[in-house]
C-alpha positions as CSV (number, residue, x, y, z in Angstrom):
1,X,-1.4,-10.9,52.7
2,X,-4.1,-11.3,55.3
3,X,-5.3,-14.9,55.6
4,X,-9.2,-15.3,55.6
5,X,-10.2,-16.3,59.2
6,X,-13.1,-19.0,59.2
7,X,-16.6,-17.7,59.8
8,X,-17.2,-19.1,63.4
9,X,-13.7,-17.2,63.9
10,X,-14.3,-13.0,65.6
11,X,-12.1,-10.7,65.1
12,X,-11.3,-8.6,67.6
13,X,-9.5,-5.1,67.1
14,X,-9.4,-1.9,68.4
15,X,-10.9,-0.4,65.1
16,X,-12.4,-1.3,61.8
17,X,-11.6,1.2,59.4
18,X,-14.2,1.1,56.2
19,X,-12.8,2.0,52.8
20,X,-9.7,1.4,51.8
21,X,-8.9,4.2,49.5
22,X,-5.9,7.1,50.6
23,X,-7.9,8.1,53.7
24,X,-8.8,4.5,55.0
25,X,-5.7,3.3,54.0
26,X,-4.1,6.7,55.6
27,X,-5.6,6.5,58.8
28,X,-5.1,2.5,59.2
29,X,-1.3,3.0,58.4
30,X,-1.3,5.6,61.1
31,X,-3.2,4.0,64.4
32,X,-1.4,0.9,63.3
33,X,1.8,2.9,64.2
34,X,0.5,4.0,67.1
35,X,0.5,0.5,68.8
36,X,-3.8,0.2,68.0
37,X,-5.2,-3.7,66.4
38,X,-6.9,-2.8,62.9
39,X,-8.6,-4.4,60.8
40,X,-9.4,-2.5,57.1
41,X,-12.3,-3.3,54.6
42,X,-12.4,-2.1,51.2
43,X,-15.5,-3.9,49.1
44,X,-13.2,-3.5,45.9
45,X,-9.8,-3.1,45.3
46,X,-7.4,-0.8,46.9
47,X,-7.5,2.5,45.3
48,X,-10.0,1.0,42.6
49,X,-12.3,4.5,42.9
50,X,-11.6,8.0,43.5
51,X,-8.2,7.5,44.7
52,X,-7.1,6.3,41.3
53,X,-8.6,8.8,39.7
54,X,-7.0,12.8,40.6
55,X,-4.9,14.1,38.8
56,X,-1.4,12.1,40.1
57,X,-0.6,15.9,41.6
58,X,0.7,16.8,45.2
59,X,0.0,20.0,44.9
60,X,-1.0,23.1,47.4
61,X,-3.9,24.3,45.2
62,X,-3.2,27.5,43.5
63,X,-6.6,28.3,41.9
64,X,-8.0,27.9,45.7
65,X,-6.2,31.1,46.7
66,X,-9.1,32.7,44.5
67,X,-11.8,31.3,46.7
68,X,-9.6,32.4,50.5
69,X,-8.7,28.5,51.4
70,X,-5.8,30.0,53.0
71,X,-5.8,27.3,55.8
72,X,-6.3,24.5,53.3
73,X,-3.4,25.8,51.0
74,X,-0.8,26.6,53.5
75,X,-1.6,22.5,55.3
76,X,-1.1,21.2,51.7
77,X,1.7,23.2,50.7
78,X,3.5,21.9,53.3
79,X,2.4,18.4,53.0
80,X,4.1,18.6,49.5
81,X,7.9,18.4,50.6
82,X,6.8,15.7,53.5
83,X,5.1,13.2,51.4
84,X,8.0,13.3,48.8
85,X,10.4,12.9,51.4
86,X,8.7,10.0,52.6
87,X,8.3,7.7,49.0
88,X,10.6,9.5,46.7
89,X,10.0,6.3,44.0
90,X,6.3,7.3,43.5
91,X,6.5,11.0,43.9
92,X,9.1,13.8,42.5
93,X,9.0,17.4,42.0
94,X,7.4,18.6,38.9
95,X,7.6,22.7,37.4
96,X,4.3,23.9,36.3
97,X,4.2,26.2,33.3
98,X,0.9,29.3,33.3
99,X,1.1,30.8,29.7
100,X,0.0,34.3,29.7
101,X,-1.1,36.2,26.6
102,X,-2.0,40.4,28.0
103,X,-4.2,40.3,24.5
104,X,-6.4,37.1,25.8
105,X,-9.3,38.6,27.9
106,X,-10.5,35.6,29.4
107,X,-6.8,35.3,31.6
108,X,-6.2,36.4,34.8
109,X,-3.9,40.2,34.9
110,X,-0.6,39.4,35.4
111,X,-0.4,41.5,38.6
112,X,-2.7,39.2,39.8
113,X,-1.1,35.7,38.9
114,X,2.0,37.1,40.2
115,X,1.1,37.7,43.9
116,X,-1.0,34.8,43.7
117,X,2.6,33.0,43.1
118,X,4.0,35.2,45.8
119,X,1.5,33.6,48.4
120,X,2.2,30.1,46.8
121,X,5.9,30.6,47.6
122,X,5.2,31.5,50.7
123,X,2.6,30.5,53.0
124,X,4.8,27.2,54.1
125,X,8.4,26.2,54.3
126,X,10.1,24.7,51.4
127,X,13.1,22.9,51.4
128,X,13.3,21.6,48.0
129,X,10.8,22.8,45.9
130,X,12.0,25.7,43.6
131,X,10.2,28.6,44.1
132,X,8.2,30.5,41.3
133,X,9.6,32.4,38.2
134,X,8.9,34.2,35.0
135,X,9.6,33.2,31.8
136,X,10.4,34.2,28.2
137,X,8.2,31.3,26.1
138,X,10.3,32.3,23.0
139,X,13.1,31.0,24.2
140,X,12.1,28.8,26.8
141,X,11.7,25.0,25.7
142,X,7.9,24.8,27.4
143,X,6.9,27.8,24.6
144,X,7.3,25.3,21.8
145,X,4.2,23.1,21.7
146,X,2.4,25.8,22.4
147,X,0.4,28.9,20.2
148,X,3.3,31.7,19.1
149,X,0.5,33.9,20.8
150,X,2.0,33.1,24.6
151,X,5.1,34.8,24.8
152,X,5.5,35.3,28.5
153,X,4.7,32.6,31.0
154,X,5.1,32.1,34.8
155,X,6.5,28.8,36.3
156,X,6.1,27.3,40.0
157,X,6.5,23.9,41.8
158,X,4.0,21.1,42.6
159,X,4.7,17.9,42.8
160,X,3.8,14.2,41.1
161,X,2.3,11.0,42.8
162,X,1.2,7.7,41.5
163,X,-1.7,7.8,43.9
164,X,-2.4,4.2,43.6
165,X,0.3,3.2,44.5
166,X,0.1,6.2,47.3
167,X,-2.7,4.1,48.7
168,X,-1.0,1.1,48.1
169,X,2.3,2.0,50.2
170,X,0.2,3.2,52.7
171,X,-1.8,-0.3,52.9
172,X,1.4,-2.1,53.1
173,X,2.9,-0.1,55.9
174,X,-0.6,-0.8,58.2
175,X,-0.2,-4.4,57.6
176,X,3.6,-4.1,58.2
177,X,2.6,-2.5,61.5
178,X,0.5,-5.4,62.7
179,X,-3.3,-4.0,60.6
180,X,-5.5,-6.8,58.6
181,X,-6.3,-5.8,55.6
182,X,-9.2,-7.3,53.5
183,X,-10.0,-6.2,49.8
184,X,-12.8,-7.3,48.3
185,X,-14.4,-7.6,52.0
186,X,-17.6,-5.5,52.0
187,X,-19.2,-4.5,55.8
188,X,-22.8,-5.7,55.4
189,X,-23.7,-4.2,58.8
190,X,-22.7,-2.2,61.6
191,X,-24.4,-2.0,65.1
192,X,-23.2,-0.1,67.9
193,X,-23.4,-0.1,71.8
194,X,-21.9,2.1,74.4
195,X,-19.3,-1.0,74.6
196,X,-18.1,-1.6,71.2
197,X,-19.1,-2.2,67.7
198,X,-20.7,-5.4,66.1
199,X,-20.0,-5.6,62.5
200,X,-20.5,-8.5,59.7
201,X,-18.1,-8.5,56.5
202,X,-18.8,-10.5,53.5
203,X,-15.6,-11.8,51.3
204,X,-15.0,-12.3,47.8
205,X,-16.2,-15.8,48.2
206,X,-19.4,-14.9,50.6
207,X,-18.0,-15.5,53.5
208,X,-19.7,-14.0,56.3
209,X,-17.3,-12.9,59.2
210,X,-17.7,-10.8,62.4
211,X,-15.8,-8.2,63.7
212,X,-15.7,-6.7,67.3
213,X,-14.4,-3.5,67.4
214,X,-13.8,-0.6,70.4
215,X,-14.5,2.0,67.4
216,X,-15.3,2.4,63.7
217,X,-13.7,4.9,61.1
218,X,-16.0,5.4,58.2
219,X,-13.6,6.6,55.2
220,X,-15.8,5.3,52.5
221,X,-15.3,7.7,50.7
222,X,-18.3,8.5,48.5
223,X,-20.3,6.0,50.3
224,X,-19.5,7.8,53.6
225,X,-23.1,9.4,53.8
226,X,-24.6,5.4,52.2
227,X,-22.7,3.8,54.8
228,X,-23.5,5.5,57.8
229,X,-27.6,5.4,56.9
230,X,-27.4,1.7,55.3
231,X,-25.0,-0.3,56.9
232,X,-24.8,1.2,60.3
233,X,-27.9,3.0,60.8
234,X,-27.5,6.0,61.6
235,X,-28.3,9.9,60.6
236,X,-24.9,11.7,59.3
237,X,-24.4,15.4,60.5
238,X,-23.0,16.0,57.4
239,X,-23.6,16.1,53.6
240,X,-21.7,15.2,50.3
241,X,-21.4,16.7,47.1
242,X,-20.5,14.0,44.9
243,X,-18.0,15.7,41.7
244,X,-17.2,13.7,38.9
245,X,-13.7,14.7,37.7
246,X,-12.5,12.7,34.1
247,X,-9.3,12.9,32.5
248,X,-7.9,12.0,29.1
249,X,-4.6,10.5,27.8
250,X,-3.2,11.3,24.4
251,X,-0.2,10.8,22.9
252,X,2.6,13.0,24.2
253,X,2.3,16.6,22.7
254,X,5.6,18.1,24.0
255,X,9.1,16.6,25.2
256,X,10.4,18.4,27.7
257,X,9.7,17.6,31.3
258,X,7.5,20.7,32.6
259,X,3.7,20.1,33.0
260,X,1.0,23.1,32.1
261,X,-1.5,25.0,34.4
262,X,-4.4,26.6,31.5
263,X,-7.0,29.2,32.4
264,X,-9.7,28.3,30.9
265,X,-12.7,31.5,29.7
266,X,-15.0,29.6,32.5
267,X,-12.7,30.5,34.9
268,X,-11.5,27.1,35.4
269,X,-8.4,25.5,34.9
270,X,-7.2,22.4,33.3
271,X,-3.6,20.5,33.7
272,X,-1.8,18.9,30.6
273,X,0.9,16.4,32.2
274,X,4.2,14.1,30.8
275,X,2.4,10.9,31.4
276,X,4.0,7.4,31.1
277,X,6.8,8.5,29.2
278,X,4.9,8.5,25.7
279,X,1.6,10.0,27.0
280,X,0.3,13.6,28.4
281,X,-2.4,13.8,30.7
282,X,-5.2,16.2,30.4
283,X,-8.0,17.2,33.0
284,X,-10.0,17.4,35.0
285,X,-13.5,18.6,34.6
286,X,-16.0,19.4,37.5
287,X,-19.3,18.0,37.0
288,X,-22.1,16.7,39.4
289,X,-22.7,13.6,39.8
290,X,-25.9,11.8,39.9
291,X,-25.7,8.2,39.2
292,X,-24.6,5.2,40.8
293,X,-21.3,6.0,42.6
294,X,-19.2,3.0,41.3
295,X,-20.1,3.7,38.0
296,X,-18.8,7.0,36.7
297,X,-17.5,7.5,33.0
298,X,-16.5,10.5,30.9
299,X,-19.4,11.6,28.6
300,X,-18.5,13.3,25.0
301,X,-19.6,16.7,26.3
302,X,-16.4,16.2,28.5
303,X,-14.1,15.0,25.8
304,X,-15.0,17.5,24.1
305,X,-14.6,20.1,26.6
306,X,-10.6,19.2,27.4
307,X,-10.0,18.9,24.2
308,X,-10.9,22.7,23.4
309,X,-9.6,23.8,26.1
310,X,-6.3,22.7,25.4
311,X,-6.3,23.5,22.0
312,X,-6.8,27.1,23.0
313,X,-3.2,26.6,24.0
314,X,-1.5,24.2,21.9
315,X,-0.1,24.8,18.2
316,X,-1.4,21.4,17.4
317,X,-5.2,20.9,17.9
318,X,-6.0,18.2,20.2
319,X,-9.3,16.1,19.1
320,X,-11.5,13.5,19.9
321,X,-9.1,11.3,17.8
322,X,-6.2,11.5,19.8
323,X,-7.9,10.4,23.1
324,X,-6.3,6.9,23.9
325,X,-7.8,6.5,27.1
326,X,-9.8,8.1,29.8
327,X,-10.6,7.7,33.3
328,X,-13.5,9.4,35.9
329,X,-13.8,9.4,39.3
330,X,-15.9,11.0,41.7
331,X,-14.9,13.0,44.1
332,X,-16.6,13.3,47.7
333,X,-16.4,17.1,48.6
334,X,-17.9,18.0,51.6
335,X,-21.1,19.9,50.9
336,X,-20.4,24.0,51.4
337,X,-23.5,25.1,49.2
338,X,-21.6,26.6,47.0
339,X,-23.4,26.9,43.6
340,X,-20.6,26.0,41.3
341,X,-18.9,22.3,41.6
342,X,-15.6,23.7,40.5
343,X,-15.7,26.1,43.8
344,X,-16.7,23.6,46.5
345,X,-14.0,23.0,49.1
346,X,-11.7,20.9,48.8
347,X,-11.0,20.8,52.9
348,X,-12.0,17.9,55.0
349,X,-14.3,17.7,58.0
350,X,-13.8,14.6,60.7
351,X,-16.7,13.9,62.6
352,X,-16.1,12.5,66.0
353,X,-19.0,10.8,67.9
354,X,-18.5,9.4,71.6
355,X,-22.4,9.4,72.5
356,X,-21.7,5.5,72.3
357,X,-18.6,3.4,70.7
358,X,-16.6,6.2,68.6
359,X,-17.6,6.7,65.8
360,X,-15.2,8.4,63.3
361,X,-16.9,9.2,60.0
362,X,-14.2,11.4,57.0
363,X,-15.9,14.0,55.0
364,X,-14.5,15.1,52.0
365,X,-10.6,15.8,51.7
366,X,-7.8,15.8,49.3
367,X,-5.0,13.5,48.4
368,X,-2.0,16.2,48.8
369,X,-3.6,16.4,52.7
370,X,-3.9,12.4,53.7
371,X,-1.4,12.3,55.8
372,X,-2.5,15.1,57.7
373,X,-6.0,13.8,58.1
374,X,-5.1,11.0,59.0
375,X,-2.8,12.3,61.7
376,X,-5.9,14.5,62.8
377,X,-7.9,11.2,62.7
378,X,-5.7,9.3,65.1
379,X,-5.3,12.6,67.2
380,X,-8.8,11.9,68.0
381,X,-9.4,8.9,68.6
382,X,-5.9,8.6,71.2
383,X,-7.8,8.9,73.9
384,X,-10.9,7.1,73.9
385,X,-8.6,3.9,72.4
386,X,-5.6,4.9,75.4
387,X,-3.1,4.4,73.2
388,X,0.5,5.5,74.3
389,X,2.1,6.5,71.2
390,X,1.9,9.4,69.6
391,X,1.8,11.1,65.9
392,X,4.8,9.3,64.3
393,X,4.2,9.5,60.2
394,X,5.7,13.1,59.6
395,X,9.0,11.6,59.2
396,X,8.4,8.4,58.6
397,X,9.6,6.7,55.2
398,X,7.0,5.0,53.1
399,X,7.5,1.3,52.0
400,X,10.4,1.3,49.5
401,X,11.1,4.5,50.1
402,X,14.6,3.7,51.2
403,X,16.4,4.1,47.9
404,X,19.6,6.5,49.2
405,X,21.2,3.2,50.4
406,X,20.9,0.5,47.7
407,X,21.9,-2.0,47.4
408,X,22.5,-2.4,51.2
409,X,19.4,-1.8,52.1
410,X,18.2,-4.8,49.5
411,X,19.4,-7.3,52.2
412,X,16.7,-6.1,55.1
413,X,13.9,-4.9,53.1
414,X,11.5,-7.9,54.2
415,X,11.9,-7.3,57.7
416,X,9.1,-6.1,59.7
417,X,8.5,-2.5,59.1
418,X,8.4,-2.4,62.8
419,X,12.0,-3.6,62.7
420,X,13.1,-2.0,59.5
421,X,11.7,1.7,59.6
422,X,9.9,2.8,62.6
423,X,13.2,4.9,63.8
424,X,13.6,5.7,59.5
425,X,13.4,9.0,59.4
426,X,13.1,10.8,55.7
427,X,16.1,12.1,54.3
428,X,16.1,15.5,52.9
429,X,14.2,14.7,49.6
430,X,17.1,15.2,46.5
431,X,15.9,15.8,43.2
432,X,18.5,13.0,42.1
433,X,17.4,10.1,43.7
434,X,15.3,8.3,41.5
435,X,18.4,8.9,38.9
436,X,20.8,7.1,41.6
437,X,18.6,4.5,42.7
438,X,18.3,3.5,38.7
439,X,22.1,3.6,38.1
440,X,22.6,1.9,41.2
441,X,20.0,-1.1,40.2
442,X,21.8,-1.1,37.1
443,X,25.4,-1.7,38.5
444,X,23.6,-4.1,41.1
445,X,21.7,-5.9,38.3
446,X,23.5,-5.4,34.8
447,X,21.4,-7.6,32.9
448,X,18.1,-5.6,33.8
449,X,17.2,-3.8,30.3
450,X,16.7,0.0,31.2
451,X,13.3,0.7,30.4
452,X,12.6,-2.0,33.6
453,X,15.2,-0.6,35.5
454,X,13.3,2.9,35.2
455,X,9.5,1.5,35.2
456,X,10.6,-0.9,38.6
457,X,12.1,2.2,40.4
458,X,9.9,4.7,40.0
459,X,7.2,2.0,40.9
460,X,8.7,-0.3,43.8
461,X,11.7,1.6,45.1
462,X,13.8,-1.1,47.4
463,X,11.0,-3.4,47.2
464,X,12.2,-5.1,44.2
465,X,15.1,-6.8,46.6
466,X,11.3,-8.6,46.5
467,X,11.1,-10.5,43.7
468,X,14.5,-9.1,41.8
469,X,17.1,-12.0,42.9
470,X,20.1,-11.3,44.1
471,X,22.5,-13.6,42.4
472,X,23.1,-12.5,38.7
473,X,20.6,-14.8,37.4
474,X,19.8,-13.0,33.8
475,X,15.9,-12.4,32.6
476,X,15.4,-15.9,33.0
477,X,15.3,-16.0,36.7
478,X,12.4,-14.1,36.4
479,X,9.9,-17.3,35.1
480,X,8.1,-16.2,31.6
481,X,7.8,-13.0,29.9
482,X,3.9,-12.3,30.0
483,X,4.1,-9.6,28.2
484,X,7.1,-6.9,27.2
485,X,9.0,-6.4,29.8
486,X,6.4,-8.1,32.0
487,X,7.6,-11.3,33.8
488,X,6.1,-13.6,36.1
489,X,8.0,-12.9,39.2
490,X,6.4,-9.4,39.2
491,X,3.2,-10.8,39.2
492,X,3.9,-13.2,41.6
493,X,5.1,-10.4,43.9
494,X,1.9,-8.1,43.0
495,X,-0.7,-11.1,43.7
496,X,1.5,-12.0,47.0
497,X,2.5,-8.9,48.9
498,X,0.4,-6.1,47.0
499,X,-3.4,-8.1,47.0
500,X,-3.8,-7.8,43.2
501,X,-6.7,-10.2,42.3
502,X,-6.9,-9.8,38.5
503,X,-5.0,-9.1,35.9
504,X,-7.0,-5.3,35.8
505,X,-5.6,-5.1,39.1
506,X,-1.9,-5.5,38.1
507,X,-2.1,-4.0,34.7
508,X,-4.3,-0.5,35.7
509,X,-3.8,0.1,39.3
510,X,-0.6,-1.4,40.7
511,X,1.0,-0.2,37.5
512,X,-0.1,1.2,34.6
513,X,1.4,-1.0,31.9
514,X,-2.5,-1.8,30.6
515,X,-1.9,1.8,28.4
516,X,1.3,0.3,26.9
517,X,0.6,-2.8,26.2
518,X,-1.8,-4.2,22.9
519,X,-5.3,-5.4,23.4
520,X,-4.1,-8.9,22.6
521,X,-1.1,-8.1,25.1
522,X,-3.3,-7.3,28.2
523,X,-5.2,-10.9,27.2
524,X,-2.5,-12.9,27.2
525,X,-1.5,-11.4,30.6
526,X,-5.3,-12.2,31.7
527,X,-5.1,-15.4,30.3
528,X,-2.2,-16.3,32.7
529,X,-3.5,-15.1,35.5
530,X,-6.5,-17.1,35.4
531,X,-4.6,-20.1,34.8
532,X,-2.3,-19.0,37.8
533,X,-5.3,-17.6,40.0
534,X,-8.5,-19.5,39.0
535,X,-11.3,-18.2,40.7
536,X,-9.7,-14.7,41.9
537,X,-10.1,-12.8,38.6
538,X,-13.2,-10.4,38.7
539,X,-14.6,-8.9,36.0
540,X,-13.4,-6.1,33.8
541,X,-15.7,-4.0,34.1
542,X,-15.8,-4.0,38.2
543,X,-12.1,-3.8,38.6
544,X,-11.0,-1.3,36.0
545,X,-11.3,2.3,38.5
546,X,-14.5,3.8,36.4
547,X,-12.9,3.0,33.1
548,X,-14.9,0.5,30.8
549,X,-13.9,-2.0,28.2
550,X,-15.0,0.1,25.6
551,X,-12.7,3.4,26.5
552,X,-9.6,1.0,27.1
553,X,-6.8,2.1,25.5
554,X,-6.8,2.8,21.7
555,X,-3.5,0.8,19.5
């Protein structure tokens, strides 16, 4: 991690890149690459916001096809395929299941979901993603959970992200390609001059420090619009509409592996997702938000809401009862006028200014399309920086993402990224890999108990060579058991190479072991971090991504 400089200490880089959610951390990770000095800022945690908050789905977008994002569905369909070729440990392919019942009124015609599929299959190159299909629910394992009314239902591709951890990778690869990276560093200022910018960051701790950059990239998300009039002073060409999207967990309701796409009579849609292994994930809703930004939570009306809808479909009524945890975010949509939330685009806008210093401000945007924003974003700002090298993430692999060769690659994964990966290129994704990496963990590493052999593959690929010792050492080369299957060298390695700062930090964001474990579990893990940490550990209710103390999870 970044060392804090001493106040009387500028920094100089060739940007500062505000917000340090997927498109701050995207765009850092990318000029990094490209040879450029960066320094990143996120007043919070990494990921502690929006970008922990979607709806863990790569995904092109079908229901956008409705509204003619042709251009945004075609540059996320083929984004899909990239990205999971690039960190195959956070993201897989995942079959999507539409129920379809001819005698429900308030469904799309089948003609019509059918060549929507056609376009879905088509409008960009897949390599590994299955393409679409109809199905016979009777028979098929995904027409169990549900309604004996949905006989006939159609089945494509997407695909699944931790998107944390998304933000995370993509964090560690800036720094591993020379960026600074300060969380919990907030820019209290920004002034610009036709020679550079002169900005002020405030740490954790209230240190002041300055920062001299040649440009500015304001990804702040849904503080873009805040920051721009606040902070740097200065009149944004654009607008934001700022959707709140909340999701709820229950316990799992079906056990096979699909996930389900449900048209809802407001013409909507919700997903219901395998979540954690003993969860499914239901959401989103689409609602304005008014309110302070870093303060979203689900209402009642919303709770309610999923759970009709998905009762519409399931055999088993989902209630209010069965929610065991929740989580809201809001999401910054650039403003199209549109007059119904759930139809404003989901397309991004980057706003170059050169009147003065560039000035890069992101508006709007989706996960699935990061990478390619933030491609686009370091396309534009090549030339007034003169940097020499070009686009280079397409094929590059994410941190960790070099499973295919373990345990081999175990003996250089703390080199340099510059060293290890920049001539990497992404293997043709495999829809086995996570299942080889974990069998080839546990012939490294007998003694690892399987459900840590799963949990540590599918959330730090390579990167366990970390803090997973080499020699056959047992559990007890890990240092204590915090909590089940939680030891200390994990937290060791979160708090040292992936700037968790509290104990929400480790248990909600860098994994999500805070919904498995018992209230008096997640203390006892809080408790040691503040005896390991003192003075780093924030409050609860500032660290825990828009979910409060009082909708934590339910044992």
């Amino acid at each position: 991690m970044n060392p804090l400089p001493s106040s009387d200490q500028p920094l100089t880089c060739d940007v500062l890149v505000v917000g340090g959610g997927i498109n701050g951390a995207g765009i850092a990770r990318d000029l990094a690459g490209r040879g450029a000095k960066v320094v990143l800022c996120e007043q919070h945690d990494l990921a502690q916001h929006t970008s922990s908050s979607s709806t863990k789905l790569i995904h092109g977008g079908l229901r956008y096809l409705e509204y003619y994002e042709f251009s945004l569905v075609r540059k996320a369909l083929a984004e899909r395929e990239v990205l999971i070729k690039a960190a195959p440990h956070i993201m897989w392919p995942l079959r999507f299941v539409m129920p379809h019942d001819p005698r429900a009124n308030f469904l799309r015609p089948a003609w019509m979901i059918r060549a929507g599929l056609f376009l879905y299959d088509h409008l960009a190159k897949r390599e590994v993603l299955p393409g679409s299909k109809t199905v016979d629910l009777r028979s098929h394992a995904a027409g169990r959970p549900l309604k004996p009314g949905f006989t006939k239902g159609f089945v494509y591709s997407d695909g699944w992200v931790d998107d944390a951890r998304l933000v995370l990778l993509n964090a560690l690869d800036a720094q591993e390609h020379g960026a600074t990276v300060y969380t919990r560093t907030s820019c209290t200022q920004a002034e610009r001059s036709p020679q550079g910018w002169s900005a002020t960051l405030r740490h954790a701790d209230g240190t002041l420090q300055p920062v001299q950059a040649r440009a500015l990239v304001n990804a702040a998300g849904p503080w873009t619009a805040q920051f721009l009039k606040q902070q740097a002073r200065l009149q944004g060409s654009k607008s934001l509409r700022l959707i709140k999207g909340s999701h709820i967990v229950v316990k799992k309701m079906f056990e096979h592996d699909h996930a389900y796409i449900f048209q809802n009579p407001d013409k909507r849609i919700i997903f219901a997702i395998p979540y954690e292994d003993d969860f499914t994930l239901i959401g989103t809703t689409d609602i304005e938000h008014h309110g302070p930004i870093g303060t979203a939570r689900i209402d009642q009306s919303e709770i309610d809401y999923l759970c009709e809808q998905a009762s519409r479909y399931f055999a088993k009524p989902v209630t209010a009862a069965d929610v065991v945890w929740t989580y809201s975010g809001v999401r910054p949509l650039l403003d199209d006028e549109s007059s119904d939330a759930s139809a404003v685009t989901r397309d991004y806008l980057l706003d170059l200014d050169t009147s003065a210093a560039p000035l890069l401000s992101v508006w709007g945007g989706k996960i699935t399309t990061f990478r390619k924003l933030a491609e686009e974003a370091a396309d534009l700002l090549q030339a007034p920086l003169g940097l020499a090298q070009g686009a280079w993430t397409a094929g590059a692999m994410m941190p960790g993402g070099d499973i295919a060769a373990w345990p081999d690659v175990a003996r250089s994964v703390s080199a340099p990224a510059a060293a290890r990966r920049r001539d990497a290129v992404a293997p043709v994704a495999r829809p086995d890999a996570i299942p080889r990496f974990e069998a080839a963990l546990g012939r490294s590493h007998p003694w690892l108990p399987a459900a840590m052999r799963q949990r540590w593959a599918r959330s730090y690929g390579s990167r366990v060579a970390l803090f997973l010792p080499a020699e056959a050492g047992g559990l007890a080369s890990l240092g204590a058991e915090v909590a089940p299957y939680l030891y200390e060298a994990e937290l060791r390695y979160l708090h040292e190479h992936e700037w968790a700062r509290s104990a929400d930090d480790a248990l909600w964001r860098r994994t999500k072991l805070g919904l498995h474990l018992t209230e008096a579990q997640r203390a006892a893990v809080a408790t040691w971090w503040a005896a390991q940490f003192p003075g780093e550990t924030t409050p609860a209710d500032q660290t825990m991504a828009g979910l409060p103390p009082e909708m934590a999870t339910k044992k």
